[in-house]
C-alpha positions in Angstrom: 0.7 24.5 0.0 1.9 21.4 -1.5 0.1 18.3 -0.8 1.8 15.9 2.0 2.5 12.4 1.3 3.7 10.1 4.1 5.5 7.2 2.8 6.9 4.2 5.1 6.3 0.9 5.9 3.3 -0.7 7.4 3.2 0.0 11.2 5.7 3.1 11.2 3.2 5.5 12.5 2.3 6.6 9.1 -1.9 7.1 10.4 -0.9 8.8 13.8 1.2 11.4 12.0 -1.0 12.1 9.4 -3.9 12.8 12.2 -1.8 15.1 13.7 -0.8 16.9 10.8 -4.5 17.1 9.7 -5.4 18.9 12.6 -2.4 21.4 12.3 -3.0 22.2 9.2 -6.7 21.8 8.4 -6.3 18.6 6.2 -8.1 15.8 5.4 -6.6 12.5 4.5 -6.5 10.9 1.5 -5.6 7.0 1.8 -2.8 5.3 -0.6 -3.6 1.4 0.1 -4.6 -1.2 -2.1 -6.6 -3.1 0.6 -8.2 0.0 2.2 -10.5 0.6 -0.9 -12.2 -2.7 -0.2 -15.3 -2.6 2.0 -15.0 -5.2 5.0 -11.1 -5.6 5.2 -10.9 -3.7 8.5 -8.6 -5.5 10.7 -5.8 -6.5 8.3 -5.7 -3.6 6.4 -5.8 -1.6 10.1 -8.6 0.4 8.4 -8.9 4.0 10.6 -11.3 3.9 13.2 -14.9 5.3 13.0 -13.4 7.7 15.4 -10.4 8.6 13.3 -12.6 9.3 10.9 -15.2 11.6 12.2 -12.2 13.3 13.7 -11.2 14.3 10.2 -12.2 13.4 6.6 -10.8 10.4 5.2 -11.0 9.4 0.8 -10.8 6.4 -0.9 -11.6 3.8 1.7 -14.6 1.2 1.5 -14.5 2.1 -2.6 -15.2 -1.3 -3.8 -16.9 -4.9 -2.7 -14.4 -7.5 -2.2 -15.0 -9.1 -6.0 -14.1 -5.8 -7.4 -10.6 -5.3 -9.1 -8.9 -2.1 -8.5 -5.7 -0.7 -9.7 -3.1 2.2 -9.5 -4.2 3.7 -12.5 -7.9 4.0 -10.8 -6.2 4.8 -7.7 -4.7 8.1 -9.6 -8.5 9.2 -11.0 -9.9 8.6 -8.0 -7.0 10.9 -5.6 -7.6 13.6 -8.5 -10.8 13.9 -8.2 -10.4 13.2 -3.9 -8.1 16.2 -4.1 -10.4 18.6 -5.9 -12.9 18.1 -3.4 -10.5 19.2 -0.5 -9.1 21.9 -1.9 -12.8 23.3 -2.8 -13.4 23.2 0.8 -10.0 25.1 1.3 -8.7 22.3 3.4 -5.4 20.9 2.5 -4.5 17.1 1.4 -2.7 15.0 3.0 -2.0 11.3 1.3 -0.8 8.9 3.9 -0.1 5.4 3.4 2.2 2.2 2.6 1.3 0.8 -0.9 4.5 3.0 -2.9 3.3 1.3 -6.5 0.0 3.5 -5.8 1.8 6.5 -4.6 4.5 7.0 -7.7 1.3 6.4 -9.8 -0.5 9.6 -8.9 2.9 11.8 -8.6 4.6 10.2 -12.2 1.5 8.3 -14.1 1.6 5.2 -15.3 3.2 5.5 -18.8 2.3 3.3 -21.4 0.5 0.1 -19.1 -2.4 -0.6 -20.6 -5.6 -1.8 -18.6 -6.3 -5.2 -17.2 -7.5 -7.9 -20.0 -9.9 -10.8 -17.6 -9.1 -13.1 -20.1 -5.2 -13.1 -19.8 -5.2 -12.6 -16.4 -7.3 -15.6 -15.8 -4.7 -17.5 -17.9 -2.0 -16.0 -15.8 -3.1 -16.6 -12.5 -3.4 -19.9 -13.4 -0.1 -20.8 -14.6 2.8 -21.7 -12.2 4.7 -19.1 -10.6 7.8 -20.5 -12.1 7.1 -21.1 -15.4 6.1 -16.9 -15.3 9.8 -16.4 -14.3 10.8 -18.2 -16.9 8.9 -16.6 -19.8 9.8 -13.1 -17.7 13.4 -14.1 -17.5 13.4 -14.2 -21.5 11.2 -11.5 -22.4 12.7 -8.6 -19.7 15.6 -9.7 -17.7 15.7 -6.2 -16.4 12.5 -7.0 -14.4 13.0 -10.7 -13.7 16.2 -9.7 -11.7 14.4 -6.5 -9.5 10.5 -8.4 -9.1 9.3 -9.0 -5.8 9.3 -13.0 -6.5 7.3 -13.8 -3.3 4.8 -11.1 -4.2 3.4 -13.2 -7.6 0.1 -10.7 -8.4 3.5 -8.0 -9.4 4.9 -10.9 -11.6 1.5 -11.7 -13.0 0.7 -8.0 -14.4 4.7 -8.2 -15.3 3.6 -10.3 -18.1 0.1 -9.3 -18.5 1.7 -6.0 -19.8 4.3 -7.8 -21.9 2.0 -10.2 -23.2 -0.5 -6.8 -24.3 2.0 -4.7 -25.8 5.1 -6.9 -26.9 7.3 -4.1 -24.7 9.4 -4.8 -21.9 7.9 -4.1 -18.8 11.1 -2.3 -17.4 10.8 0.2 -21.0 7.2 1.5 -19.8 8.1 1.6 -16.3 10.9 3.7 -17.5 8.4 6.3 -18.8 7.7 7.0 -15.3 10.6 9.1 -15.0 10.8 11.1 -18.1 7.2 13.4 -17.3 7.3 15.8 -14.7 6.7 14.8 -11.0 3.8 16.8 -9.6 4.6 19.1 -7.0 4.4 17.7 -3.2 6.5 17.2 0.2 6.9 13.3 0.3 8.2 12.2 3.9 9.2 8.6 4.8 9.0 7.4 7.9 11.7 5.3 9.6 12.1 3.5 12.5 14.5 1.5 14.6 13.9 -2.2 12.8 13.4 -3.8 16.5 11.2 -0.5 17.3 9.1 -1.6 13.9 9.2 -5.6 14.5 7.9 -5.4 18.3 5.0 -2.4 16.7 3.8 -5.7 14.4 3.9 -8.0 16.5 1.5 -6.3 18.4 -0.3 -5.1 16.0 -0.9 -8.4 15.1 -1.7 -9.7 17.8 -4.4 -6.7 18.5 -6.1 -7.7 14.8 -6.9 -11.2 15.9 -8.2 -10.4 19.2 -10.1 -8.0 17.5 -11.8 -10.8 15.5 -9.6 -11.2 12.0 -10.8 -14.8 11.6 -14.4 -13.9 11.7 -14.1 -11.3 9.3 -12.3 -13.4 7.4 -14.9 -15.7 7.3 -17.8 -13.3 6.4 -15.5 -11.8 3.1 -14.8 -15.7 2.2 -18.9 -15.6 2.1 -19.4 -12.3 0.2 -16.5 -13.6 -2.2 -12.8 -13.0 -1.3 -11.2 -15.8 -2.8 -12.6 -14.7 -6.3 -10.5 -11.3 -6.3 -6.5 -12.6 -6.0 -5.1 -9.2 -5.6 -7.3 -9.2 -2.5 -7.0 -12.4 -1.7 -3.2 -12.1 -1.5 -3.1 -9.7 1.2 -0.8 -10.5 4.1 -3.1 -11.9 6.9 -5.8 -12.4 4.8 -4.2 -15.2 2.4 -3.1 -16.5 6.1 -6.5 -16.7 7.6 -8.0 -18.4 4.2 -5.1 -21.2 4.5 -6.0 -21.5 8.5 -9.9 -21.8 8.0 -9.1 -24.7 5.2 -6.9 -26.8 7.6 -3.7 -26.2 6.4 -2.2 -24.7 10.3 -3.3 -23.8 13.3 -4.5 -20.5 14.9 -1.5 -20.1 17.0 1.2 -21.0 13.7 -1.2 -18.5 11.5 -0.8 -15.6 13.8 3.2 -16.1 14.4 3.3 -16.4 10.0 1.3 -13.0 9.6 4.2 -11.5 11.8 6.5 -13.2 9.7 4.9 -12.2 6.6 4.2 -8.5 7.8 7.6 -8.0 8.9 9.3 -9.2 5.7 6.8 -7.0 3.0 8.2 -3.7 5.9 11.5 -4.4 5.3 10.5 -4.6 1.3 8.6 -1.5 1.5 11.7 0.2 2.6 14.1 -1.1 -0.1 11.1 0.1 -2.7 10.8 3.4 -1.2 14.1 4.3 -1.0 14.8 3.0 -5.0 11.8 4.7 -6.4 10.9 7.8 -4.8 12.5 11.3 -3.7 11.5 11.1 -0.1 12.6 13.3 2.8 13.3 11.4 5.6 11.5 11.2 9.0 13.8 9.7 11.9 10.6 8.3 14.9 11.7 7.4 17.7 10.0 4.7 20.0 8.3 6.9 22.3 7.5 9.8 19.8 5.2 12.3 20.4 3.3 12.4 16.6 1.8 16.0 18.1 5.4 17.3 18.4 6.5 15.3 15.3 4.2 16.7 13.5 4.8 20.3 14.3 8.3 19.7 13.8 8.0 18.9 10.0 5.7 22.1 9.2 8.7 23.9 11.0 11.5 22.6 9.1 12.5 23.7 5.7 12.4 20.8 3.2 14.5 18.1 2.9 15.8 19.1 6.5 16.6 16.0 8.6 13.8 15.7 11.2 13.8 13.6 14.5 
C-alpha cells in the first residue's frame, strides 16, 4: 500500500482524519510540520495530545530543543528512516500535516540546495527585508515575483542559496520536477472558507486559554528568540511582541486569527501550484470515521465528500 499523505491547511481536520485512517488501516502517523519537531511548542503548533498519541504512534515530533535549526532536507532523512521503522512493524504510514515545502521535499528531493552556512544566514537575517527583495529582484526575478513576501525566513534562504551557488533559486527548485515522484496517495483537504475561518478562530481561542502565553514565556527562557525560523511561527512571533509591550492580550489573540487565517488561505494557493493532490471536499459537520472510510473505498483521484 502506498503511503497516505494529507495535505491542507492548518485547521482543516488534517489530525482527526489521519487518526481515523490509522485505526482503519493499522498506521501510524508520521508528522510533516516545521514547528512540531520542536520540544515545548505545544499549543501553537496544536501538537497531538498525549492521548492522540498513545492511541497510535506518532514520528518526528519533540525532535529538537528550541535553539536547534531544522530543515526539509533533515525532514526527508528523518521520514526515511520514520518510514522503515513502520513498515518493519508491518503497519502502514500515514504523513499528515500542513508545512507543503516539507512534504514535496520527501516525495521530489531537494535538488541542488545546498545546506545552511551560520555565517550567511546571520548576515541575512540581519539585513532589511527590502533590501533582500531588491538583491532577489536582480538575481531571480522568477522567485522575486512568486515569494511569500510576508513570510521573510523563505526570502532569506532565497538568497542564502543564491548567494552559495551563484544559481537562481527558481533553476534548482526546478530540479524538483525532473526526478521521479515517489509513489503515494496525496489528499488535500478543503473546506468551506467560513467553515475554516470560524475552526481558527476557535482554535485560537482554545490555545490561549490553554496557557499559550506561559509557554511562551518558558521557550523565551530556554531560548526561542535565538532560533528565527522558530521564532517566526504564527502565534508565537505574536506572543514574543505582546510579552515586550508592543499590544495587548486581547489585540494579540484577534492578530494570531488574522495571521492564522491569511498563512490557510496561502497554504491553499501552494498546495494547489506545487503538488498532485486528490481532493477531499469536508463538510462542517463531517464524520472523520465515515470520511475516512470513504477515501479507502474510493478509487484514486475519485472526488470524495
Amino acid at each position: 500500500m502506498k503511503p497516505v499523505c494529507l495535505i491542507g491547511p492548518t485547521a482543516s481536520g488534517k489530525s482527526s482524519l489521519a487518526l481515523a485512517l490509522a485505526d482503519r488501516i493499522n498506521g501510524e502517523i508520521i508528522s510533516v510540520d516545521s514547528m512540531q519537531v520542536y520540544r515545548g511548542m505545544d499549543l501553537g503548533t496544536a501538537k497531538p495530545s498525549r492521548e492522540e498519541r498513545e492511541r497510535t504512534a506518532h514520528h518526528l515530533i519533540d525532535l529538537v530543543n528550541v535553539r536547534e535549526p531544522y530543515d526539509a532536507a533533515r525532514f526527508a532523512r528523518d521520514a526515511d528512516a520514520a518510514l522503515l521503522g513502520i513498515r518493519e512493524r508491518g503497519r502502514k504510514p500515514i504523513f499528515c500535516g500542513g508545512t507543503g515545502l516539507y512534504l514535496k521535499a520527501w516525495l521530489e528531493g531537494l535538488g541542488e540546495s545546498p545546506s545552511s552556512d551560520a555565517a550567511l544566514r546571520a548576515e541575512l537575517e540581519a539585513t532589511p527585508l527590502e533590501e533582500l527583495l531588491a538583491e532577489l529582484r536582480i538575481k531571480d526575478p522568477e522567485t522575486h515575483d512568486r515569494i511569500d513576501r510576508r513570510n521573510p525566513r523563505r526570502v532569506v534562504r532565497a538568497m542564502e542559496v543564491i548567494r552559495l551557488t551563484g544559481k537562481p533559486f527558481s533553476a534548482q527548485r526546478a530540479a524538483w520536477r525532473k526526478g521521479e515522484t515517489r509513489p503515494a496517495r496525496v489528499i488535500g483537504l478543503r473546506r468551506d472558507p467560513e467553515d475554516l475561518r470560524h475552526r481558527i478562530d476557535e482554535r485560537v481561542d482554545q490555545m490561549f486559554a490553554a496557557g499559550l502565553v506561559a509557554e511562551v514565556e518558558i521557550l523565551v527562557s530556554e531560548g526561542l528568540e535565538e532560533n528565527r525560523s522558530a521564532a517566526q511561527a504564527i502565534g508565537y512571533r505574536q506572543v514574543i511582541e505582546h510579552l515586550r509591550g508592543e499590544r495587548g492580550l486581547h489585540e494579540t489573540t484577534e492578530l494570531v486569527k488574522t495571521r492564522t487565517w491569511q498563512f490557510a488561505r496561502r497554504q491553499m494557493t501552494w498546495i494547489r501550484n506545487q503538488l498532485t493532490v486528490e481532493w477531499v471536499e469536508v463538510e462542517r459537520s463531517a464524520d472523520m470515521e465515515e470520511l475516512a472510510g470513504k477515501i479507502l473505498e474510493r478509487p484514486i483521484h475519485a472526488d470524495v465528500r
